[in-house]
PyMOL CGO cylinders between C-alpha atoms (Angstrom):
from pymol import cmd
from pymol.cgo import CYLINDER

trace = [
    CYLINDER, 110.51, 101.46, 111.73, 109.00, 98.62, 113.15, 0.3, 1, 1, 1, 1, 1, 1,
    CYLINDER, 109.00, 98.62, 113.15, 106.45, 96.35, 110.85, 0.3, 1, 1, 1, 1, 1, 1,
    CYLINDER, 106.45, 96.35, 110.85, 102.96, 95.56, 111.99, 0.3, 1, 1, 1, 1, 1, 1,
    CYLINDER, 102.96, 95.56, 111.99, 100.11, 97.20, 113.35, 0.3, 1, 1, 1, 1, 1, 1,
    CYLINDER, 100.11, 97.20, 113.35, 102.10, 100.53, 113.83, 0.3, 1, 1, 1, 1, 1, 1,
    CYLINDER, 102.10, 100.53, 113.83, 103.19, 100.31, 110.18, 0.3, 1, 1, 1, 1, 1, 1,
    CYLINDER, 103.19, 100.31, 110.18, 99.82, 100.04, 109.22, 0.3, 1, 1, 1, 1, 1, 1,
    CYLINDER, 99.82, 100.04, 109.22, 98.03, 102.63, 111.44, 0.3, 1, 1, 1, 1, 1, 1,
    CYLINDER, 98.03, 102.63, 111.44, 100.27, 105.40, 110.09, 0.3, 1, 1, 1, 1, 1, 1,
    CYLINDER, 100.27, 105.40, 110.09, 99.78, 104.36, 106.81, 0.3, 1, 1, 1, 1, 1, 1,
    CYLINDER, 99.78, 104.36, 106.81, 96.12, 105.69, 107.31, 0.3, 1, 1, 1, 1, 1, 1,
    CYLINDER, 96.12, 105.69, 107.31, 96.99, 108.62, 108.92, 0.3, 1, 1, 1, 1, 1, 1,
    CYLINDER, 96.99, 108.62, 108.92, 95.14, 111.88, 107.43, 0.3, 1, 1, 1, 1, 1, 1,
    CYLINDER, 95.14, 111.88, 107.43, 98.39, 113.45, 107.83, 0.3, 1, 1, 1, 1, 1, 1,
    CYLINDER, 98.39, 113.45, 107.83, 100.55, 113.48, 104.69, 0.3, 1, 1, 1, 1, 1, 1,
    CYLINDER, 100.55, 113.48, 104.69, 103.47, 114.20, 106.20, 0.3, 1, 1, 1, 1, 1, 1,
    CYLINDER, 103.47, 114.20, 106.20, 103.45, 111.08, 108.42, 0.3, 1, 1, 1, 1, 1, 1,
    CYLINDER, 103.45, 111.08, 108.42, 102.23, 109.02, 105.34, 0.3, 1, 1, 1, 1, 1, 1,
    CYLINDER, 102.23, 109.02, 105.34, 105.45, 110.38, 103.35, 0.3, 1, 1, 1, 1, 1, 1,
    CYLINDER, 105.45, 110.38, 103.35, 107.85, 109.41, 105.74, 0.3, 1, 1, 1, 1, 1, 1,
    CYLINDER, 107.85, 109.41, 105.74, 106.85, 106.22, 105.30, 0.3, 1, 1, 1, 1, 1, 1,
    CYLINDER, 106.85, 106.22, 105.30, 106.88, 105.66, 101.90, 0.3, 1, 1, 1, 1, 1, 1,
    CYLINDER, 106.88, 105.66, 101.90, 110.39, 107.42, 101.87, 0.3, 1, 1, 1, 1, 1, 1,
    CYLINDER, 110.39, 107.42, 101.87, 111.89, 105.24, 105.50, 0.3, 1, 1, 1, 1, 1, 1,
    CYLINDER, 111.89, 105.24, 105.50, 109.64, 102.04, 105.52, 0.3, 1, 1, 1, 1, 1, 1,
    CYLINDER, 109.64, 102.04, 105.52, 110.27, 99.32, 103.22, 0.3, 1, 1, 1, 1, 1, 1,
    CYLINDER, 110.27, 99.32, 103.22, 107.01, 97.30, 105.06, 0.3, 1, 1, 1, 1, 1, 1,
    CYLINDER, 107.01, 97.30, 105.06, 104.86, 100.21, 103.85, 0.3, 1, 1, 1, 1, 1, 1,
    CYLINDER, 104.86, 100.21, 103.85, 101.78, 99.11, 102.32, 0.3, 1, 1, 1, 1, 1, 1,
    CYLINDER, 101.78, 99.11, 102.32, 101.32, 99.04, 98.97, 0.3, 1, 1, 1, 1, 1, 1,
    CYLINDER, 101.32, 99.04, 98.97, 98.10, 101.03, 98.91, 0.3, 1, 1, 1, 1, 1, 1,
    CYLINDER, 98.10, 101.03, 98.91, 99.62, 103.56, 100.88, 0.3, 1, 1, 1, 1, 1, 1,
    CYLINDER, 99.62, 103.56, 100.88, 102.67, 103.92, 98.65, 0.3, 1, 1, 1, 1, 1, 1,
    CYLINDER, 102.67, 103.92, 98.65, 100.28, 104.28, 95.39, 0.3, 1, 1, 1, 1, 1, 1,
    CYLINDER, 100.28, 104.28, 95.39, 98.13, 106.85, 97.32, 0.3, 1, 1, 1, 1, 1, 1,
    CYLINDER, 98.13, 106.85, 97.32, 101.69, 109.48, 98.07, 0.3, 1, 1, 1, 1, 1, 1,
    CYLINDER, 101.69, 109.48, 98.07, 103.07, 108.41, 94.51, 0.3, 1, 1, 1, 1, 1, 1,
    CYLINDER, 103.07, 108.41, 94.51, 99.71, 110.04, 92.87, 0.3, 1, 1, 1, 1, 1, 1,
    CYLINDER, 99.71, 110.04, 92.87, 100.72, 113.46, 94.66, 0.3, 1, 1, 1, 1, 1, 1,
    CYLINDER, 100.72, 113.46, 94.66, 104.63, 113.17, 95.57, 0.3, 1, 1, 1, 1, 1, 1,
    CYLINDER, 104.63, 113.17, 95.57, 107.13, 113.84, 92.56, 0.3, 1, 1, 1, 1, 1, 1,
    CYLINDER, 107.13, 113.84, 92.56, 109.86, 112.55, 94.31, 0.3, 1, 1, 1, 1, 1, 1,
    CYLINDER, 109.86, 112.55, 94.31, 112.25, 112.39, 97.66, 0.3, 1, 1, 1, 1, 1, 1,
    CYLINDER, 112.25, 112.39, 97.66, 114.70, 114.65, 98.76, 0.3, 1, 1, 1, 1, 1, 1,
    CYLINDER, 114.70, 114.65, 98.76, 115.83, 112.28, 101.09, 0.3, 1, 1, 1, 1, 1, 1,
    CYLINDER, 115.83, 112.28, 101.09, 115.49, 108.95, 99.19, 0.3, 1, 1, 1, 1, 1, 1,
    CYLINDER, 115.49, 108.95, 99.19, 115.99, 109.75, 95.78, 0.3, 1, 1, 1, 1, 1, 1,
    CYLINDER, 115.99, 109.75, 95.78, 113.90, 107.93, 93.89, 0.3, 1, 1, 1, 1, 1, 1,
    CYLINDER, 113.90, 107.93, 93.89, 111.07, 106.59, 96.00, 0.3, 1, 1, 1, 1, 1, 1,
    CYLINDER, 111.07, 106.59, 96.00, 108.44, 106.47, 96.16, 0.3, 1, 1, 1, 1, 1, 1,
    CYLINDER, 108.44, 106.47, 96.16, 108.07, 105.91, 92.85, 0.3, 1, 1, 1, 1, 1, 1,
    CYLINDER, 108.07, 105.91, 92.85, 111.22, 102.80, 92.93, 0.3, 1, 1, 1, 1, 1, 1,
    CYLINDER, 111.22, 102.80, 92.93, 110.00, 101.64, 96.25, 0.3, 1, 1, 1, 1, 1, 1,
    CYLINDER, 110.00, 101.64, 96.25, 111.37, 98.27, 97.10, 0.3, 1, 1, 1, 1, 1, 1,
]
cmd.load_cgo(trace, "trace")
């Protein structure tokens, strides 16, 4: 995933899904984003751990 402006448009899209992925695959994601998905994600199945230990 590339950093910038594309990192942070999807980290305000309405979808969750998209704003998931990135907390779980993006270690540029921002950190507003990542407390938004931690207050309704309980965890990765792909990423064990984050977002919740998110770099």
């Amino acid at each position: 995933m590339t950093s910038g402006t594309g990192v942070e448009r999807l980290a305000h899209d309405e979808d969750r899904v998209v704003r998931l992925f990135l907390a779980e695959s993006c270690d540029d994601a921002p950190a507003d984003m990542l407390l938004e998905v931690w207050q309704w994600w309980n965890g990765s199945f792909s990423a064990p751990g984050r977002p919740r230990t998110h770099p």
